[in-house]
N, C-alpha and C positions, 0 to 999 in steps of 0.2 A: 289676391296674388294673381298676378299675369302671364300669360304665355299661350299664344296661340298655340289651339287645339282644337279640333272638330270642329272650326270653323267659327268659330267665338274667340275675343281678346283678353279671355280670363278663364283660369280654372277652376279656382275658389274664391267664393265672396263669403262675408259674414255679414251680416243685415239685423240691426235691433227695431223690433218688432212695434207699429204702431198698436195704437192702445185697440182699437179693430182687429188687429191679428192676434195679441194677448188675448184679447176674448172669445175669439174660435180656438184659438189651440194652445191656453193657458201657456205659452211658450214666451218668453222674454227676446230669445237670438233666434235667428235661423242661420244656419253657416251651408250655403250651397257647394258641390262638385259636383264637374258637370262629369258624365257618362264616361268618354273616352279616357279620361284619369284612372278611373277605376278598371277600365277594361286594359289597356297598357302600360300603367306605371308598375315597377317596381313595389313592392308592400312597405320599404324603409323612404322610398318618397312620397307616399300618397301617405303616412304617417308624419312625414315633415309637412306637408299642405295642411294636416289637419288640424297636426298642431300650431302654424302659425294663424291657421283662423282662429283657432282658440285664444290667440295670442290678441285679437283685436278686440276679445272683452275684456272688459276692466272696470272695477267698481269704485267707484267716488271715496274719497276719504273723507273723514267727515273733519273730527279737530287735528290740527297736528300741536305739539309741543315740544319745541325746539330751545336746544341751551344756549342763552342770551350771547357767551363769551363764545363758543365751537362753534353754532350754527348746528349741529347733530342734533339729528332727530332725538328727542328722549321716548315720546310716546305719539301712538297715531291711534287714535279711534276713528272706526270706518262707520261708514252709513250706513245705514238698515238696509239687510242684504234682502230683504222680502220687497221691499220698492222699488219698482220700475225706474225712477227717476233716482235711483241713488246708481247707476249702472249705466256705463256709455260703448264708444267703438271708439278704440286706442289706433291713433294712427302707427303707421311706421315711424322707428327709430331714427333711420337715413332715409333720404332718399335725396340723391346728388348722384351728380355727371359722371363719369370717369375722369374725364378730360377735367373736371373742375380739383380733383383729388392728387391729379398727374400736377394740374402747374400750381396747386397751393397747397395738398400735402390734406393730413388731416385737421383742416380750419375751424371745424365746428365739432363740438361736444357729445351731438349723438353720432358721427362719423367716427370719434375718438373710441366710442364705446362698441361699435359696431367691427371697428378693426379687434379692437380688443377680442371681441367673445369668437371674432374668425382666427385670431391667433391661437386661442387655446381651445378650440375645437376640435373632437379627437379623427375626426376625418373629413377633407374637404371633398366633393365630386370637382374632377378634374376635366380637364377639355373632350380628353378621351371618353372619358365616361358620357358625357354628352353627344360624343358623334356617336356612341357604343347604342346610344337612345335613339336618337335620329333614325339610323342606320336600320332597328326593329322596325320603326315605324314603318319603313320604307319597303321593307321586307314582308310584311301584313295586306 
């Protein structure tokens, strides 16, 4: 996730771990935040950062079993969750312009899906709340 802070163009990353790094520190992911997040964010946003690093693992599926005439999924067997290579880094859903959404609206399927779950989200951060952020910093 991005947003300058402390002087870096990112606040949290999530990193899956070369087979070198599995083997010093039996760890599959690393999910980074840098210092100043934690020293000035909010506790309900620095839980949103944490959770969308979380959100960048994602484990392989292994068979799927789909009905011929619907296309719906019947069954999904996943891959062995104890292997490294059954587990990857999920990109973003969206990522598009404003300007691109302004002159064609919602054109593509994860943009569909992404208005969606901003629709029925039970609280958005509003402009205010962002200068109300700004404004601490400034104040520090």
């Amino acid at each position: 996730m991005s947003g300058m802070t402390g002087g870096v163009d990112w606040t949290g990353k999530c990193k899956k771990c070369t087979s070198f790094e599995r083997f010093l520190t039996k760890m599959t992911f690393h999910i980074f935040i840098i210092e100043p997040a934690f020293e000035r964010w909010p506790m309900e946003k620095l839980k949103a950062l944490v959770d969308h690093e979380l959100c960048h693992i994602q484990r392989n599926t292994g068979m799927v079993i789909t009905d011929p005439n619907t296309g719906r999924i019947l069954k999904k067997e996943w891959a062995d969750k104890d292997d490294p290579d059954s587990w990857h880094i999920r990109e973003h859903d969206v990522e598009e312009f404003s300007d691109i959404i302004h002159r064609h609206g919602l054109w593509e399927h994860g943009i569909e899906k992404f208005a969606e779950a901003v629709r029925e989200a039970e609280y958005q951060m509003t402009i205010y709340d962002a200068e109300g952020e700004r404004e601490m910093k400034l104040v520090k």
